[in-house]
C-alpha positions in Angstrom: -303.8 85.6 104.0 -302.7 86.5 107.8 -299.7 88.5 107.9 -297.9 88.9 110.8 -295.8 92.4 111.8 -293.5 93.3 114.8 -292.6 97.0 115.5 -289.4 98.3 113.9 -289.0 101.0 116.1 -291.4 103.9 114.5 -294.3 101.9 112.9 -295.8 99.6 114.7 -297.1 97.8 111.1 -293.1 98.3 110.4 -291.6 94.5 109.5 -293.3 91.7 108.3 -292.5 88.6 109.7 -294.4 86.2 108.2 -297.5 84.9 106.2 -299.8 82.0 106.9 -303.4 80.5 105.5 -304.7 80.0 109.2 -305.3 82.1 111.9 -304.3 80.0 114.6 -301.1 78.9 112.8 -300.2 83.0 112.3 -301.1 83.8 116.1 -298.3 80.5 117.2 -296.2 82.0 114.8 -296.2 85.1 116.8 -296.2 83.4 120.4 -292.9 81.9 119.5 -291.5 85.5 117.1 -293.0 88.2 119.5 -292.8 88.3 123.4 -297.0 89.5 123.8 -299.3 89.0 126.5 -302.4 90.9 125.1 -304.4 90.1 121.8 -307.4 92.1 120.6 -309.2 91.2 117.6 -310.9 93.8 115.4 -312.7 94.4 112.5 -312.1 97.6 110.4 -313.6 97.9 107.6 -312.5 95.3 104.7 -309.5 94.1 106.8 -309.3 92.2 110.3 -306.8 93.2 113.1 -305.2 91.6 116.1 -303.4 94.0 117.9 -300.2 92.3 119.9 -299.7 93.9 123.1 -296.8 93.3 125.6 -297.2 92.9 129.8 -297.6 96.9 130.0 -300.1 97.3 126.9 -297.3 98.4 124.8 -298.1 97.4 121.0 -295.4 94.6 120.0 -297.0 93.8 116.5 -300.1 93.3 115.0 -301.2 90.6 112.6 -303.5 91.6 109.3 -305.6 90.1 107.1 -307.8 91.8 104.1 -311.4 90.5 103.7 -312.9 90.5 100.1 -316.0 92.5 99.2 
């Protein structure tokens, strides 16, 4: 499950937005929510993490999913 988050003003994993099956439905999802240039996929660990960045490299958001085993 992707899980989309915007920054709530102190964390930037602070309000979830939405959740979605697909990553390419949760990243249009957060074209149209969140005003971010910059994406940057990584993987940590069990989980997967594209960081949303704005026109200054500001974090905007970040979307989340957990991995099994």
């Amino acid at each position: 499950m992707w899980k989309i988050y915007k920054w709530n003003g102190h964390y930037i994993q602070g309000d979830l937005v939405s959740k979605h099956r697909s990553e390419d439905a949760a990243i249009k999802k957060a074209s149209k929510e969140l005003d971010f240039v910059f994406a940057e996929k990584v993987e940590r660990g069990k989980e997967i993490l594209i960081w949303l960045d704005d026109n200054s490299h500001v974090p905007v958001g970040v979307i989340v999913k957990k991995t099994r085993g």
